[in-house]
GUSE-399021 format. One record per residue: y, x, z of N, C-alpha, C in turn. Coordinates in steps of 0.02 Angstrom, whole numbers, plus 50000, padded with zeros to 5 digits. Layout:
BEGIN
YXZYXZYXZ;...
***
This chain:
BEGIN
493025186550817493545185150769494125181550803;494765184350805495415180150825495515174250775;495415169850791495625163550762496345163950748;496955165050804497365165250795497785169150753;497575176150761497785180450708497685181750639;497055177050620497035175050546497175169750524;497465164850558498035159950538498825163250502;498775167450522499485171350486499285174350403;498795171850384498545175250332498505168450270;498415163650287498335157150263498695158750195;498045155050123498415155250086498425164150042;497975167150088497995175350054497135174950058;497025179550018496095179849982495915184850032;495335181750048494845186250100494155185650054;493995192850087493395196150081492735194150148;492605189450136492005188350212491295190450174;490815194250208490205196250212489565191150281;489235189050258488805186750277488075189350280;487645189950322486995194550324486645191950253;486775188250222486515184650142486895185950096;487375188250112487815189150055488625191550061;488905191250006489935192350018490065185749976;490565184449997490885178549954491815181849966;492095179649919492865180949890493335173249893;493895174949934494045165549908494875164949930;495095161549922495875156849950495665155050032;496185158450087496015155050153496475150050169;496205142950172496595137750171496315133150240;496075136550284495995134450356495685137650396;495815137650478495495141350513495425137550580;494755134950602494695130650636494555134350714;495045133450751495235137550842494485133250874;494225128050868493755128150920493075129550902;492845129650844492155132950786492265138450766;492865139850775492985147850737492815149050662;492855143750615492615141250553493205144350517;493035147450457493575149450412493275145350338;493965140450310493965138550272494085141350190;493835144050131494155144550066493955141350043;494615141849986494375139349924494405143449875;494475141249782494255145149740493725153249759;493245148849784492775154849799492255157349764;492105162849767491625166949728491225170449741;490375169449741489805172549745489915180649739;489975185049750490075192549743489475195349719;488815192849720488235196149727488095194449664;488015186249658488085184649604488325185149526;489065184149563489555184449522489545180049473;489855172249530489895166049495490365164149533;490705159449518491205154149550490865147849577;490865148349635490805141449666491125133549677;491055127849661491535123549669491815122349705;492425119349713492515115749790492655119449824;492885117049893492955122949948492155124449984;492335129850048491715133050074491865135050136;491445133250176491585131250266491095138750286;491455142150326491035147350367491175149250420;490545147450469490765149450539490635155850570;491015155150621491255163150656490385166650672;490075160150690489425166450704489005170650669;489165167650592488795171250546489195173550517;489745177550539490395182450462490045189250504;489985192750475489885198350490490415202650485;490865201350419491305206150430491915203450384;492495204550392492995199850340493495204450339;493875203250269494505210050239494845205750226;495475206950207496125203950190496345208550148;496195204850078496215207650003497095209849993;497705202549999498205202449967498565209950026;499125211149978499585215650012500165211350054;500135214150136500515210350154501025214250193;501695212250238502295213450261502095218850294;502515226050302502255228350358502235224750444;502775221650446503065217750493502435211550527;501995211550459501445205150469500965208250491;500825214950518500485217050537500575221250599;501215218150613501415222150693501025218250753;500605219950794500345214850843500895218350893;501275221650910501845223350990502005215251008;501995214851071502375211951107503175209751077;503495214051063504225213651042504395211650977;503865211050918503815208050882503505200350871;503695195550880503325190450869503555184850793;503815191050716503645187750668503225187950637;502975179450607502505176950577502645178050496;502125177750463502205178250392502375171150347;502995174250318503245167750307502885163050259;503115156650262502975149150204503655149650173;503385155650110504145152550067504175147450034;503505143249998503565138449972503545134050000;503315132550041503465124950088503965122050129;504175129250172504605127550217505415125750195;505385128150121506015125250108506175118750109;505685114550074505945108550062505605102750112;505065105550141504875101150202504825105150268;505295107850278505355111150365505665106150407;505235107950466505465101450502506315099350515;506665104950521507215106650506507845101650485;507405099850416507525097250370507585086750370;507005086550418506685079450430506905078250495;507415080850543507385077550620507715072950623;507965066950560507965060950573507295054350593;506785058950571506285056150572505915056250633;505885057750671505805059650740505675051750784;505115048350750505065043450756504495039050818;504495038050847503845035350910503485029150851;503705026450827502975024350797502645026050742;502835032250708502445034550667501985038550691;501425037450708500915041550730500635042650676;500285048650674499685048550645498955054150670;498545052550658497955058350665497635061050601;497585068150593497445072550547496585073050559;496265071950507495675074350502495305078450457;495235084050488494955089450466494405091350471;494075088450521493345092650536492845085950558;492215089250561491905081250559491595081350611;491625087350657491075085850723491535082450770;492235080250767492645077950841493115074050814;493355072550753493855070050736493495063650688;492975064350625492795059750582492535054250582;491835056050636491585051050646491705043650677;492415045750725492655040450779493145037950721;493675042050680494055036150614493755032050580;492975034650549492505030450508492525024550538;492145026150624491995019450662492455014350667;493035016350691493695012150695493775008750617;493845011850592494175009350495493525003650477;492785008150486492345000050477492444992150519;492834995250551493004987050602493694984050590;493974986150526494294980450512494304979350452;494604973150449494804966850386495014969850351;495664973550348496024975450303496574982550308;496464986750289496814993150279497184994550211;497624998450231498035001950196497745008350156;497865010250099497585014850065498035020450015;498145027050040498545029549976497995035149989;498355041549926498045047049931498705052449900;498455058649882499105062649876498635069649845;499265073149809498775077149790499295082149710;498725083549682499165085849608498875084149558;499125079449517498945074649453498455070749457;498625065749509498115063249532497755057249474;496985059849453496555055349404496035058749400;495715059949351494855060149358495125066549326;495745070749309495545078449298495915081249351;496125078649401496675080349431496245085449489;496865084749564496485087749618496565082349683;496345079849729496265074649758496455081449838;496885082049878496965083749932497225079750002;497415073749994497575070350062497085061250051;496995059150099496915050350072497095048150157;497495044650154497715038750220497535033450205;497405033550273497115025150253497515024350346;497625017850323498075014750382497855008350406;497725008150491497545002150502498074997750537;498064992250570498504988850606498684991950691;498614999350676498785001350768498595010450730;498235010250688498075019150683498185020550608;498585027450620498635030650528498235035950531;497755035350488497255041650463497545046750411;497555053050418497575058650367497005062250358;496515060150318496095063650286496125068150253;495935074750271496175081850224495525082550172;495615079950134494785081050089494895088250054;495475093050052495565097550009494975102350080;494805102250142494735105150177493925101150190;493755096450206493315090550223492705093150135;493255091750077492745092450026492595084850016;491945085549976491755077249930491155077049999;490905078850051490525075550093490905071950115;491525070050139491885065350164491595060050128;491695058150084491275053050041490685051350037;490245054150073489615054250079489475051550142;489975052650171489825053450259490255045750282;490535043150239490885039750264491235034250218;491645039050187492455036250154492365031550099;491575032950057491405030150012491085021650043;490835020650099490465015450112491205011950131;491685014750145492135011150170492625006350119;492645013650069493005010950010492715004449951;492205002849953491644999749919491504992949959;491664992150017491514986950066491824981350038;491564977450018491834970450012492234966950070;492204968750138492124964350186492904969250199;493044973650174493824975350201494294974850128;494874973650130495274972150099495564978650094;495864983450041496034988750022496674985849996;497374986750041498134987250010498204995149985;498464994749913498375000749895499225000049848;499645004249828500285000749771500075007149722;500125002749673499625005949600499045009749603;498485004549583497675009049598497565011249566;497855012049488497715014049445497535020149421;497745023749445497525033549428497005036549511;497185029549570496915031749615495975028849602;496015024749595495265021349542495005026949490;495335029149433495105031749397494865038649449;495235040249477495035047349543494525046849544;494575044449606493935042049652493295039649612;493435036449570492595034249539492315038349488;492755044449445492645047249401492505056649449;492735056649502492675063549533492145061649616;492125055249621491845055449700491285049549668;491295047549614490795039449610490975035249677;491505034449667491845030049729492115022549682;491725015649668491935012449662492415005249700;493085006049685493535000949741493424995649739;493574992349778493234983749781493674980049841;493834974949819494154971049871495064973649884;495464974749827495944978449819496554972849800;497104974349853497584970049852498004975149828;498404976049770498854979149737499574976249752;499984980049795500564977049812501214978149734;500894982649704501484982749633501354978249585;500814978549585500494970149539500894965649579;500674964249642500944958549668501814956849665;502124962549678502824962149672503004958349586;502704962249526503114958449476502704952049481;502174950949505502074942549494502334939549551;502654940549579503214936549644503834937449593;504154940749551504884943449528504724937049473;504114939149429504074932849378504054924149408;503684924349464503774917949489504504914049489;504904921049522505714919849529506064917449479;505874920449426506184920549353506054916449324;505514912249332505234905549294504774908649238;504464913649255503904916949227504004922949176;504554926549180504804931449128504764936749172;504634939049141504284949649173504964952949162;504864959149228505274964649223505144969549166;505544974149182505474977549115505224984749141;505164984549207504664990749246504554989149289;503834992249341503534990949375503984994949427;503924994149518504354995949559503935001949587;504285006349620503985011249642503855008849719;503375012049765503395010549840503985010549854;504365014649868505095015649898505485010049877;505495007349808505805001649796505694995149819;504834996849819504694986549850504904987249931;504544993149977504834992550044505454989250057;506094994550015506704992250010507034984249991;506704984149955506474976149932506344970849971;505694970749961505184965150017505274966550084;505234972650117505654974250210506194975850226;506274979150167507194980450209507104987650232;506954991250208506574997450270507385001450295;507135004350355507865009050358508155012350313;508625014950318509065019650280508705026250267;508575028150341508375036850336507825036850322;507415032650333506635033350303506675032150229;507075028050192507005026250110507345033950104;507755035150127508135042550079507625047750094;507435047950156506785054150161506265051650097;505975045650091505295044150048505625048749972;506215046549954506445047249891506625055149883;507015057249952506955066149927506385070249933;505835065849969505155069549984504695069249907;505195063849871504805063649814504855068249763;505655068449750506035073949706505685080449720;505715081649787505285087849805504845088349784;504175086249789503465086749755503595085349707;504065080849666503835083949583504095089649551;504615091849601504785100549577504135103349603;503605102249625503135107249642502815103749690;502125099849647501595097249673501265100249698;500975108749715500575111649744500675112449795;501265110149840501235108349906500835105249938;500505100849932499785095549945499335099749952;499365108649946498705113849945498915118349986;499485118250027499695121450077499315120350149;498925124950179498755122950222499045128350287;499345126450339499155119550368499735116250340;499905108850337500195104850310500895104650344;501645106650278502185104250336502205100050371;502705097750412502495089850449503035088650416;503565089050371503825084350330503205081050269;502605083950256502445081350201502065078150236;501695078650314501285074050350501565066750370;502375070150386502685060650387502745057050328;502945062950260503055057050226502305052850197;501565055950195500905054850182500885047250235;500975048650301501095043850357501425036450336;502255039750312502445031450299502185028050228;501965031750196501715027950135501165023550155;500715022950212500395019350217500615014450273;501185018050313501275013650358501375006750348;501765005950306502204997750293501804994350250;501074996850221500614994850174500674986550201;500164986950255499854980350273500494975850269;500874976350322501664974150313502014970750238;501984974450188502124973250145501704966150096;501044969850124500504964650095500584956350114;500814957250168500854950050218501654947650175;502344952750173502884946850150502554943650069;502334948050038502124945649958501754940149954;501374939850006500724935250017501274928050005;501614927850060502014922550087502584921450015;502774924949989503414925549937502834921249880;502474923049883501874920349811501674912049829;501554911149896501314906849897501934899549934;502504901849892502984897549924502904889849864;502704891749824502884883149775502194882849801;501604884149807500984880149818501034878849897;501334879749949501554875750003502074870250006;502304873149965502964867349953502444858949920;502264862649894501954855149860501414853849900;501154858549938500694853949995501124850950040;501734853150044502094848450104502254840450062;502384841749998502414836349960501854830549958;501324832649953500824830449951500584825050036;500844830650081500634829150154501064820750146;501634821350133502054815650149502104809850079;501884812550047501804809549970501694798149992;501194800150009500984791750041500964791250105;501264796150135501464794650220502044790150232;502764791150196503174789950184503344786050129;502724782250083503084778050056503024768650078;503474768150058503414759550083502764756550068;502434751250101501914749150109501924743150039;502574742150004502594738249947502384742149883;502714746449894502484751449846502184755149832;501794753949884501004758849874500354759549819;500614753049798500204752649725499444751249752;499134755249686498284755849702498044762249714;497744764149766497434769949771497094772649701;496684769249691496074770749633496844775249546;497544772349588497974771949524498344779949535;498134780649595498574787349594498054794049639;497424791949603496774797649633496894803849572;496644799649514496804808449461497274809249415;497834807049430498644806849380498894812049408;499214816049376499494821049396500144816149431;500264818749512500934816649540501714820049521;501964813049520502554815649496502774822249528;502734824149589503104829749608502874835149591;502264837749565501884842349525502114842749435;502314838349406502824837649345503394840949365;503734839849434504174844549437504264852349426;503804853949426503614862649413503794862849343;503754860549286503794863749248504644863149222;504994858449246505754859349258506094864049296;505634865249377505844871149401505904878049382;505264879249329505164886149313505684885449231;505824880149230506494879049168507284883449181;507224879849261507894880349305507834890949330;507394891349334507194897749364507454902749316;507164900349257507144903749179508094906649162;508514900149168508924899849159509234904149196;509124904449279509544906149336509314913749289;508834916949287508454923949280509084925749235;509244920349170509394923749121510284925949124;510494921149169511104923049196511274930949241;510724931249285510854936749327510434943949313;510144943749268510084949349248509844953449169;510084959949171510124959249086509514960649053;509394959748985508764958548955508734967248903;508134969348897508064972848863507954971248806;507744977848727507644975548669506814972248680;506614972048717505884968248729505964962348743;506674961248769506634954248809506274954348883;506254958048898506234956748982506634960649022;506834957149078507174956349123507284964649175;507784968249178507824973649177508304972649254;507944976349314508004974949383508454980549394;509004979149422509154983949467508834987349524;509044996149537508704998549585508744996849647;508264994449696508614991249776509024994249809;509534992249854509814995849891509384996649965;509744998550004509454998150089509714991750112;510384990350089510674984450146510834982850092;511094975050098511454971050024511004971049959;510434967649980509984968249923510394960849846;510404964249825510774960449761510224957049725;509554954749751509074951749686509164947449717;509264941849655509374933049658508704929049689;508464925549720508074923849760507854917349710;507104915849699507194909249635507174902849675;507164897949646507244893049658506544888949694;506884886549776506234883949790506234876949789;505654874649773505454868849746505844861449788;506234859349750506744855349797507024848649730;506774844649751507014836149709507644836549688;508114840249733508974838749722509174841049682;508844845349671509044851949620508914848849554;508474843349543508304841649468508524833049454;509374833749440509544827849431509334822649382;509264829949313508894825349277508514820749262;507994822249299507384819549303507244812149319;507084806049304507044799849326506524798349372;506464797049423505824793049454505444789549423;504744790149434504314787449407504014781849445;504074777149436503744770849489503064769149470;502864769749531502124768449485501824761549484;502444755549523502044750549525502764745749536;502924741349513503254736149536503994737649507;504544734649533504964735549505505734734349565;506274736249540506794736149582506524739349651;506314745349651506124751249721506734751949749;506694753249794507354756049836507074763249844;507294767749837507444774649827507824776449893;507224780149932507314780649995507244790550001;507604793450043507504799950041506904800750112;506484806250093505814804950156506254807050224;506644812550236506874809750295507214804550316;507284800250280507564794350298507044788050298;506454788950277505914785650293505574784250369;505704778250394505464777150467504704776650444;504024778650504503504778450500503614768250500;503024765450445503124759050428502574755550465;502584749350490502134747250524501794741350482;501194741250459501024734350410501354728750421;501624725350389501934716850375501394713650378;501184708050413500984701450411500904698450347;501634699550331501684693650250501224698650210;501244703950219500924708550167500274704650110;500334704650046499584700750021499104704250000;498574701349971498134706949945498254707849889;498874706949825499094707749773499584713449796;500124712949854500504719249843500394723549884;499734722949918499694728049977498844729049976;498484733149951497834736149944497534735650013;497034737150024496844738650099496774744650131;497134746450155497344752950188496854756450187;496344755750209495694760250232495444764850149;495624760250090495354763950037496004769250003;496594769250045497044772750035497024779750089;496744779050144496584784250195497354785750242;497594781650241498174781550281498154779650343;498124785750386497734784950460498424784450502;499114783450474499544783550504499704775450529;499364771950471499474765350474499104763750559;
***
């Protein structure tokens, strides 16, 4: 069997005979070093049943194979002087490489996996050894009635393309499922929501350990706002643009690669795969982890802030005014009261800069690439809240000192045991 010459057929119904039987089907791969011919929608002949799923058959057992559809005369010239191929009218329009040579990128790698004797087992191995990966998938209507044909998963140095339309639900068996289920790796995924219902309702693939970067974005936007929600959730292309900044030509490729597949999702069943739809499968996971890490940091800016508060809280205050330990163990500190003025101040700033829907929430503009126009909220800062009076917690006439202007203090002599506690039950190792 020419491997090569039934690659030009891809996508047209063959007739293969087997010493057990004939089967009828969609040829949607043809593997050059097994000599394996892939269909799908295939059908028992003998029988005369439909089989699920796709159906793997290798070259040593076909006995004999036809090529049902009517094709070019031209597609059947083998001369020398002819060397046209039968065309991809549906794909090559809107993802020919042609089309994408801005993208022409050295660090977008990726590796395609298709077959499981040389390619699967070494991604499994690699992907079980780390912390935390990136996770999308791709496909047509993707949920528990849908069809599930690509899943990337992306690590910190390698991007995986898993072809499950070709691989089938043993991928999950063999691998993808122990991976996905692992507690011990962290799954960045942006909206799990139809990808969960997938996977656990068509593969019994339950997710676990799932960092949702679109969740995370509106609860970083609400933080900003002083706790008031957008009025839609962001798409990938938007938070990249957003939270990284991503280039120009990669956000306009993500966004026309998108327009494209929803004029015609059955691209994802094209095999072999344009390499415009392989880069854009590629960067969706690329900037995953990336992304995961600025949100992390954007979320956790007032609960550092107030540990820095905290760090210097009784480092920096005068040794008169230190009060009693036992007086300031479970009172809420004044600078933690500050929060709920800040997310006052936040509230306000939100309601100035952007407009409100009939719901009442906060209605975002779309990001740009450069000149990102979203108002940044307010980080946790004393100056900012004039209002507010100091709270003394002990004595009277304080001098109101700003902490960088606080010299490290060295105990007084005169110090007594009425205005000065004993250090050791205060834990002030600076003393």
């Amino acid at each position: 069997m020419d491997s090569a010459w039934l690659r030009e057929f891809l996508n047209k119904r063959l007739r293969i005979t087997l010493d057990c039987g004939a089967y009828l089907g969609c040829l949607r791969h043809v593997d050059a070093a097994t000599k394996a011919v892939v269909l799908d929608q295939v059908e028992d002949l003998e029988n005369n049943r439909k089989l699920p799923g796709i159906k793997m058959f290798f070259g040593y057992e076909i006995r004999d194979l036809e090529i049902l559809d009517a094709l070019p005369t031209r597609s059947m010239n083998k001369s020398a002087n002819n060397k046209d191929k039968l065309e991809d009218t549906t794909a090559g329009k809107d993802f020919g490489e042609q089309h994408f040579s801005e993208l022409e990128d050295e660090s977008l790698k990726y590796a395609v996996i298709d077959q499981f004797h040389q390619k699967f087992g070494p991604a499994i191995f690699h992907i079980k050894k780390q912390s935390a990966i990136g996770v999308a998938v791709e496909g047509i209507d993707i949920c528990r009635f849908g069809k599930l044909c690509l899943m990337q998963i992306a690590t910190k140095d390698q991007i995986y393309l898993f072809d499950i339309l070709l691989l089938g639900p043993v991928a999950f068996k063999n691998g993808l499922k122990m991976v996905l289920e692992d507690s011990n790796i962290l799954k960045v995924i942006h909206d799990c929501r139809l990808v969960s219902d997938c996977l656990y309702h068509q593969y019994r693939v339950d997710l676990t350990n799932v960092f949702d970067t679109q969740v995370a974005d509106v609860l970083q936007f609400s933080f900003e706002a002083g706790g008031l929600l957008p009025s839609c959730v962001s798409t990938l292309e938007e938070s990249l643009i957003r939270h990284l900044s991503l280039p120009t030509t990669k956000a306009q490729f993500l966004q026309r690669s998108a327009h494209a597949i929803k004029d015609n999702p059955k691209v994802w069943t094209y095999r072999p795969l344009p390499k415009g739809l392989m880069q854009r499968a590629g960067l969706e996971v690329m900037y995953l982890l990336s992304l995961r890490s600025v949100l992390m940091d954007k979320l956790m800016v007032d609960f550092t802030t107030q540990v820095d508060n905290y760090l210097s809280m009784y480092r920096n205050m005068p040794c008169i005014n230190l009060g009693s330990a036992e007086h300031y163990s479970m009172e809420l500190p004044y600078e933690l009261k500050e929060l709920a003025v800040i997310q006052r101040l936040r509230r306000e700033d939100a309601m100035k800069s952007y407009k409100v829907d009939e719901n009442g929430l906060l209605v975002r503009p779309c990001p740009q690439s450069e000149n990102i126009s979203e108002v940044e909220g307010r980080v946790i800062n004393t100056d900012d809240i004039p209002e507010l009076e100091s709270i003394v917690p002990s004595g009277e006439n304080v001098l109101e000192m700003q902490n960088d202007e606080i010299p490290l203090l060295e105990p007084s002599p005169d110090c007594t045991q009425d205005l000065c506690p004993p250090l050791e039950r205060v834990s002030l190792s600076v003393f």
